[in-house]
C-alpha positions in Angstrom: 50.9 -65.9 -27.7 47.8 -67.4 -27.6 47.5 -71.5 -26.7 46.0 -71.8 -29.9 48.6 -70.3 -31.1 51.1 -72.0 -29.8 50.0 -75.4 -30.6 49.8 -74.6 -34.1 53.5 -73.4 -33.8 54.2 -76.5 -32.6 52.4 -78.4 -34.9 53.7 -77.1 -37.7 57.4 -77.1 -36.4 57.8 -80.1 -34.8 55.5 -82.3 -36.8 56.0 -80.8 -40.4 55.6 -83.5 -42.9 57.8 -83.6 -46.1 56.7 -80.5 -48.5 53.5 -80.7 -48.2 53.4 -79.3 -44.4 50.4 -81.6 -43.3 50.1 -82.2 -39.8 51.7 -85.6 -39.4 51.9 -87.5 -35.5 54.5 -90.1 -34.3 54.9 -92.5 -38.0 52.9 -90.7 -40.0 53.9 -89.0 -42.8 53.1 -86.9 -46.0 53.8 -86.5 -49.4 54.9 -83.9 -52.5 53.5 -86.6 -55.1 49.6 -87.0 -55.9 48.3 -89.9 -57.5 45.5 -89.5 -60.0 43.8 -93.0 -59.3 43.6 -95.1 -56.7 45.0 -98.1 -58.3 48.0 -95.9 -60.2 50.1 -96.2 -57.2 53.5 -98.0 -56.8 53.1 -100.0 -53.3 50.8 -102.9 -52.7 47.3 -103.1 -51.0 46.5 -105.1 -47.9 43.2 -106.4 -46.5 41.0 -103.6 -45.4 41.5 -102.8 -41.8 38.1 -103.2 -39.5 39.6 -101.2 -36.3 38.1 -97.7 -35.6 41.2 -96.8 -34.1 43.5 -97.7 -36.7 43.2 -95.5 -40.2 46.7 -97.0 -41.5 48.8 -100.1 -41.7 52.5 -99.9 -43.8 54.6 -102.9 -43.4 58.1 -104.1 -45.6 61.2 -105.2 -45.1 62.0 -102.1 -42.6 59.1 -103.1 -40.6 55.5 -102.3 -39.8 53.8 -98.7 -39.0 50.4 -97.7 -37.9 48.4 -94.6 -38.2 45.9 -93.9 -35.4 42.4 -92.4 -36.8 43.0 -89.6 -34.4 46.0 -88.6 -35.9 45.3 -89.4 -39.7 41.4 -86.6 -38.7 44.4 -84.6 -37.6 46.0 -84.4 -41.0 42.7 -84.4 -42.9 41.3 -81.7 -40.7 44.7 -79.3 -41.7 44.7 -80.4 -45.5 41.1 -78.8 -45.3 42.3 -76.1 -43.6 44.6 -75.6 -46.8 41.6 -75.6 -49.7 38.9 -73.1 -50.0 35.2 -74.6 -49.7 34.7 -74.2 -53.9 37.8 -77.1 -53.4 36.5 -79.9 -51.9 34.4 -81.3 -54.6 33.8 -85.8 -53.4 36.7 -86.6 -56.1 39.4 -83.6 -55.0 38.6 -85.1 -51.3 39.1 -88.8 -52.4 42.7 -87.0 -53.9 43.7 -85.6 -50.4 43.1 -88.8 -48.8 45.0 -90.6 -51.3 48.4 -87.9 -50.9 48.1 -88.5 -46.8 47.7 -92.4 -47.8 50.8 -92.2 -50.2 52.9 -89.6 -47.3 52.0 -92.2 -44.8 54.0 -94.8 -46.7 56.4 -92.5 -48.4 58.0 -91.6 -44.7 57.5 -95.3 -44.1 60.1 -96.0 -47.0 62.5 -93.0 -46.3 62.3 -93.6 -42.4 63.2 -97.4 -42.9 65.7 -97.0 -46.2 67.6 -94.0 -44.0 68.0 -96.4 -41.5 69.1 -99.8 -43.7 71.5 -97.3 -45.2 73.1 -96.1 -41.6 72.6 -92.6 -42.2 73.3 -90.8 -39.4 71.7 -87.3 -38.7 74.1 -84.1 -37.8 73.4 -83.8 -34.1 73.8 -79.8 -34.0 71.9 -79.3 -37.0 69.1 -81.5 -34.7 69.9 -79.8 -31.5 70.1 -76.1 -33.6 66.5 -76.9 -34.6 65.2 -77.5 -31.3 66.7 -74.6 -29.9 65.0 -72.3 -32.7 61.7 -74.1 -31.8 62.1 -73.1 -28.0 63.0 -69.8 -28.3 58.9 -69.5 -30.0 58.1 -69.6 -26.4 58.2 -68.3 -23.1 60.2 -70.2 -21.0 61.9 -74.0 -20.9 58.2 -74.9 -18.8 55.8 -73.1 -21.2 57.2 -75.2 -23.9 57.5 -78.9 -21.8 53.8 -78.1 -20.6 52.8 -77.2 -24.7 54.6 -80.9 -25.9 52.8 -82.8 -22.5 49.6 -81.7 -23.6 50.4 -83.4 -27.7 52.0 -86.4 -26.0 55.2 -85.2 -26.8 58.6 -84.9 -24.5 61.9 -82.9 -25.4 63.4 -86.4 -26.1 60.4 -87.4 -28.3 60.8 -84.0 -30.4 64.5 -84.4 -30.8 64.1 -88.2 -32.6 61.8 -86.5 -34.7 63.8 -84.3 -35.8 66.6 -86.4 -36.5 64.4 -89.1 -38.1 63.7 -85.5 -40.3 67.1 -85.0 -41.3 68.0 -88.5 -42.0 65.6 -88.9 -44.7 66.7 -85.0 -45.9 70.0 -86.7 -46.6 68.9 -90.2 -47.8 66.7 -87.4 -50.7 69.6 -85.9 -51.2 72.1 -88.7 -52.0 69.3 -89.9 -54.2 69.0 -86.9 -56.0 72.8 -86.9 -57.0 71.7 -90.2 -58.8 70.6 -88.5 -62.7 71.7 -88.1 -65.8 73.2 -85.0 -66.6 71.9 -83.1 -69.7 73.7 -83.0 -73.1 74.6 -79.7 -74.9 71.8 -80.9 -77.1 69.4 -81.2 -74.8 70.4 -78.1 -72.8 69.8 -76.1 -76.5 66.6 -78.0 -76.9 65.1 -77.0 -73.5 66.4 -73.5 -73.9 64.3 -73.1 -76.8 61.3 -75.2 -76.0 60.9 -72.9 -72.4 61.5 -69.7 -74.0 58.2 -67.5 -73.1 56.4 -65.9 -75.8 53.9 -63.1 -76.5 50.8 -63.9 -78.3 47.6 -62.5 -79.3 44.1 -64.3 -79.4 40.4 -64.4 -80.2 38.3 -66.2 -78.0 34.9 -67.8 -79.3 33.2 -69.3 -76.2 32.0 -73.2 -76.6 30.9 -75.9 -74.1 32.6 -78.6 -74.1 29.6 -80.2 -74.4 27.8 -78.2 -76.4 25.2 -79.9 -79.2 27.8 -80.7 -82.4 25.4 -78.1 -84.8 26.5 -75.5 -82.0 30.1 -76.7 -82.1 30.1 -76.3 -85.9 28.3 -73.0 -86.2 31.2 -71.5 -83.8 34.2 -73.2 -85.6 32.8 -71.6 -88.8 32.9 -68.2 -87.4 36.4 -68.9 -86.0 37.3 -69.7 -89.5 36.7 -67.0 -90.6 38.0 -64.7 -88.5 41.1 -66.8 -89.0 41.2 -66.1 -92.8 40.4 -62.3 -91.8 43.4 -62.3 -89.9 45.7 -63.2 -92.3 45.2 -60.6 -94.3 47.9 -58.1 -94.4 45.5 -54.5 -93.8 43.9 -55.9 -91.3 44.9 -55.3 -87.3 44.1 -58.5 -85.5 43.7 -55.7 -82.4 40.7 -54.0 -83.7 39.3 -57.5 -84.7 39.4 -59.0 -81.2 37.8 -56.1 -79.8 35.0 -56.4 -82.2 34.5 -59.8 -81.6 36.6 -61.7 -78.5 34.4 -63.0 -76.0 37.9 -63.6 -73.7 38.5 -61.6 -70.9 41.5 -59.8 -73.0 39.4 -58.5 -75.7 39.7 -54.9 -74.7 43.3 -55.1 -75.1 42.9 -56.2 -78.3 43.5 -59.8 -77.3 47.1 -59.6 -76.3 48.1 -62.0 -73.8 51.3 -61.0 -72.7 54.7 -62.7 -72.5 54.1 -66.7 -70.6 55.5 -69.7 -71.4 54.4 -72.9 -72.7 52.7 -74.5 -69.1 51.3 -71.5 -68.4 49.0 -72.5 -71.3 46.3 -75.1 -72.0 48.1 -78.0 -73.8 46.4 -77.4 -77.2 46.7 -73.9 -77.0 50.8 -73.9 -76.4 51.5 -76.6 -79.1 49.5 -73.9 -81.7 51.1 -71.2 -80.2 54.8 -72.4 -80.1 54.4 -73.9 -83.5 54.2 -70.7 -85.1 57.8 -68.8 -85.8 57.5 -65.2 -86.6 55.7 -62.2 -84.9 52.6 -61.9 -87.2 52.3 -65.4 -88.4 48.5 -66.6 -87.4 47.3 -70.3 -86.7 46.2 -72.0 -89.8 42.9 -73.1 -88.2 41.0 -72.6 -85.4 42.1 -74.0 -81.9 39.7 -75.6 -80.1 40.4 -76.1 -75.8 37.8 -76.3 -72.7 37.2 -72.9 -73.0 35.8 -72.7 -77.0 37.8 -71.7 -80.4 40.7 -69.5 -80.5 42.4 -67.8 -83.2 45.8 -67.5 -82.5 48.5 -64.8 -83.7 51.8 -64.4 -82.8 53.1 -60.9 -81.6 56.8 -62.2 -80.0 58.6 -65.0 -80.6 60.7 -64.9 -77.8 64.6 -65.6 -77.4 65.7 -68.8 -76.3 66.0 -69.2 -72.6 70.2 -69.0 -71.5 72.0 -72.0 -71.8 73.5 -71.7 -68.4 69.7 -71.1 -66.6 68.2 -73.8 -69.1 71.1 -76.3 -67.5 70.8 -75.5 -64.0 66.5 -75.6 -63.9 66.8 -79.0 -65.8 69.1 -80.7 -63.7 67.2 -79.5 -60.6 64.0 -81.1 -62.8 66.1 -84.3 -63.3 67.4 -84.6 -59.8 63.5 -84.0 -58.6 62.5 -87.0 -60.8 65.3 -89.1 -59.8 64.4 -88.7 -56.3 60.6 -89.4 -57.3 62.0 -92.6 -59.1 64.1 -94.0 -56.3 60.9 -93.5 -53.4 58.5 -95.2 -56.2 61.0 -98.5 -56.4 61.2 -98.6 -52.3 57.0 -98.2 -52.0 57.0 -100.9 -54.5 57.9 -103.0 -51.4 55.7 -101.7 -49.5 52.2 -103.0 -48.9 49.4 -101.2 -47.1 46.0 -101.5 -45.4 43.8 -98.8 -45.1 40.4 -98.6 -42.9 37.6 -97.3 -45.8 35.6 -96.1 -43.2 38.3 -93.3 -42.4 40.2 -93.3 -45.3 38.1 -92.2 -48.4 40.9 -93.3 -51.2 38.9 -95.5 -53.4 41.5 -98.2 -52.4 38.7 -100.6 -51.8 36.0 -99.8 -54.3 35.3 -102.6 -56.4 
């Protein structure tokens, strides 16, 4: 193994963030949540910070935590490592430094509520998991000599871990805290996330196309949408002749997906018809131009016992979300703009 190689390994065992698996160093932190603007987050915002050594400030009632800028270039550098070039457009940067801006306070939160709760972490669950890390190397030295050169000791490690498993547990106890579905709503979702077969005809349109070009197209679509109603005509041959969609060889069929596999306007046309043959009433427009929708397979409801157990899981996610918004609420925090390119600070 490599010493690359090994201090990724130990990087991304020791120092694994909460599902998102960004690099994090001592109080730092990550997060499974992304907020789509900088001012639609839960916690409060402190003056900007002026320090070049300092990228984050979190303080509330459990206390204060700082993120060094070498550690937060850490985390940014392996969140880039995680997107391809085409990905890192100025705004889908500004996101990634708003998720390791929200981790950074989220473990903040779960670290400090863990604690205020007394939650205690299972010592041989800790001691299990630093075992399994060790055996990745060598020897007992190879692996003190990897932590010394991250600033790390076998002590340091091990209250990482357990801080780790604490706040495992403190998500888990909160997830217990939800609503459990109804026979109603268990039938609803059942039959809202069945997954259905469809066929379509694509007519390509910019979404900002001139309007003349926009209504030329969403004649033709009409068209073909009173064509395809007709009962001797096969909707195949017809999207052949004039799909521009990448499934107009196969006669625009689509295949079996379910509803969020879909566009938004596309599903709600598509799940709104009933029966196998039954065609949209009008053309659909999305990002991608006019479609002309016909249903091939209306699916069967999903089972009740499946629908049931995904919802809950669903429900217990949410709760969990819920319960870490209300504790960031309390929590206010300072960002340097000069390292951390949120928009926190643009006026």
């Amino acid at each position: 193994m490599s010493p690359s190689t090994i201090r990724r390994s130990l990087l991304t065992l020791v120092l694994p963030v909460l599902a998102a698996g960004l690099l994090a160093g001592c109080g730092s932190g990550s997060s499974n949540a992304s907020s789509s603007d900088a001012d639609d987050v839960p916690y409060q915002t402190g003056e900007a910070l002026a320090d070049s050594t300092v990228a984050l400030i979190v303080s509330s009632e459990y206390g204060t935590d700082t993120l060094s800028a070498q550690n937060y270039r850490r985390q940014l550098k392996m969140a880039m490592r995680r997107s391809s070039p085409s990905q890192r457009s100025e705004e889908q940067m500004r996101e990634t430094h708003r998720q390791l801006m929200r981790g950074f306070a989220r473990q903040h939160a779960l670290r400090g509520e863990a604690k205020a709760q007394d939650i205690q972490a299972d010592t041989a669950r800790v001691s299990a998991r630093l075992s399994k890390l060790k055996q990745r190397y060598k020897s007992e030295e190879q692996f003190r000599k990897q932590l010394a050169q991250n600033n790390l000791t076998v002590d340091s490690v091990r209250s990482m871990l357990a801080d780790r498993f604490r706040q495992r547990a403190l998500q888990q106890q909160m997830a217990e805290n939800f609503e459990q579905p109804s026979t109603e709503e268990v039938e609803a979702y059942s039959k809202e996330n069945r997954r259905i077969r469809a066929q379509h005809i694509l007519l390509k349109v910019g979404e900002n196309a001139p309007q003349s070009t926009v209504d030329s197209v969403r004649q033709v679509a009409t068209t073909l949408v009173d064509s395809a109603q007709m009962d001797n005509v096969n909707f195949a041959d017809l999207a052949r002749r004039n799909s521009q969609g990448p499934s107009a060889s196969d006669g625009g069929d689509l295949g079996f997906f379910s509803r969020s596999q879909m566009v938004d306007e596309f599903a709600e046309a598509a799940y709104a018809l009933s029966d196998s043959g039954d065609v949209a009433q009008e053309p659909v427009r999305t990002r991608f131009g006019f479609h002309v929708i016909r249903l091939t397979d209306p699916g069967q409801p999903m089972d009740t016992a499946r629908a049931r157990k995904q919802m809950t899981t669903e429900r217990q996610k949410q709760a969990v979300e819920d319960q870490i918004n209300d504790l960031l609420g309390k929590v206010t925090i300072r960002a340097n703009p000069d390292l951390v390119s949120a928009g926190l600070y643009d006026q």
